[in-house]
N, C-alpha and C positions, 0 to 999 in steps of 0.2 A: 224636661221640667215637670213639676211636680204641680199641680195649682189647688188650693184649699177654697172654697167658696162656702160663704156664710148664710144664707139666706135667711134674714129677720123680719119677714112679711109675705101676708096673703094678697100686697096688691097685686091685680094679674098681672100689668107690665112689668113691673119688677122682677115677680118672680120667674116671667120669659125672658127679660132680659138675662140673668143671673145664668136659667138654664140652657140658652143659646150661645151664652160665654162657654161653660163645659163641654157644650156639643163642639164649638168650634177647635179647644182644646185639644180634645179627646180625633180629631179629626186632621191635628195637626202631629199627631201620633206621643202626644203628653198626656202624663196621667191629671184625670181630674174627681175631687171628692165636694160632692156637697152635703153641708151639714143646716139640717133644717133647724130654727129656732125660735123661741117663742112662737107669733100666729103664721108662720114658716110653717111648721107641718102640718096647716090646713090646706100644703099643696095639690092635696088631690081630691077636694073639693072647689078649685078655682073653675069656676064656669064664665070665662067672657070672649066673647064673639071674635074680636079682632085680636085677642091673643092667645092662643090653643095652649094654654100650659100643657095638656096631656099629651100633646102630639112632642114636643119637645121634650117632656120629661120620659116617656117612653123611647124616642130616639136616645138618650142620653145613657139610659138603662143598658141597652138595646146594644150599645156602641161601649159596653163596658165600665161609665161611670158608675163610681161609690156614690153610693145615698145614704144616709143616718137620720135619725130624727130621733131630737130630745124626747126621753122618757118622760121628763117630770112636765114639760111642754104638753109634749099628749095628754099627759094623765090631768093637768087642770081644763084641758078643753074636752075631755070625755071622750079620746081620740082612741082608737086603734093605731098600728103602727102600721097598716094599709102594703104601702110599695117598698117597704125598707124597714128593716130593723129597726128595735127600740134601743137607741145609746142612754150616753152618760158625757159628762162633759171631760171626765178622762178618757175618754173616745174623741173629742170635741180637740183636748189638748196636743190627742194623737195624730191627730191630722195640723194639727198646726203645725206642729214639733217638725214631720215629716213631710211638710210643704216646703216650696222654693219661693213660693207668692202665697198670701192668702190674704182676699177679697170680700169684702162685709157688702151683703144689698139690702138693704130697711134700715 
């Protein structure tokens, strides 16, 4: 199986939750893409205690998951495209198209 995840927020739980759904994925030998969006690709600025986004989203890296993050997303928060690529939402579309599941968190 294919799995598409959306990530549309910089809350930390969410966005751990979202990237420990891919880790599991990816762990259960399925492909997984996550496409960051809107304040989504402020993921690698998330700093909270009880949720390590970075340890998760490097695991996830790490373990072969796709990452993407909206260009025009970064480009209004004055973002670098940091861990991942700068997409497009024909990028966005490409990964829906070619999911078997895809899963919106924010």
């Amino acid at each position: 199986m294919k799995l598409g995840i959306i990530l549309n927020t910089n809350h930390p739980e969410t966005a751990w939750n979202a990237l420990r759904l891919g880790n599991e994925a990816l762990a259960g030998g399925h492909g997984a893409s996550v496409f960051l969006l809107g304040s989504g690709v402020e993921i690698v600025n998330i700093r909270d205690a009880p949720f390590n986004v970075g340890e998760v989203l490097k695991k996830f890296l790490d373990n072969g998951g796709n990452l993407m993050a909206c260009g025009t997303c970064l480009e209004l928060r004055h973002q670098e495209a940091g861990v991942c690529p700068i997409s497009t939402m024909s990028q966005l579309v490409e990964i829906i198209a070619n999911s078997d599941k895809v899963v919106t968190f924010g």
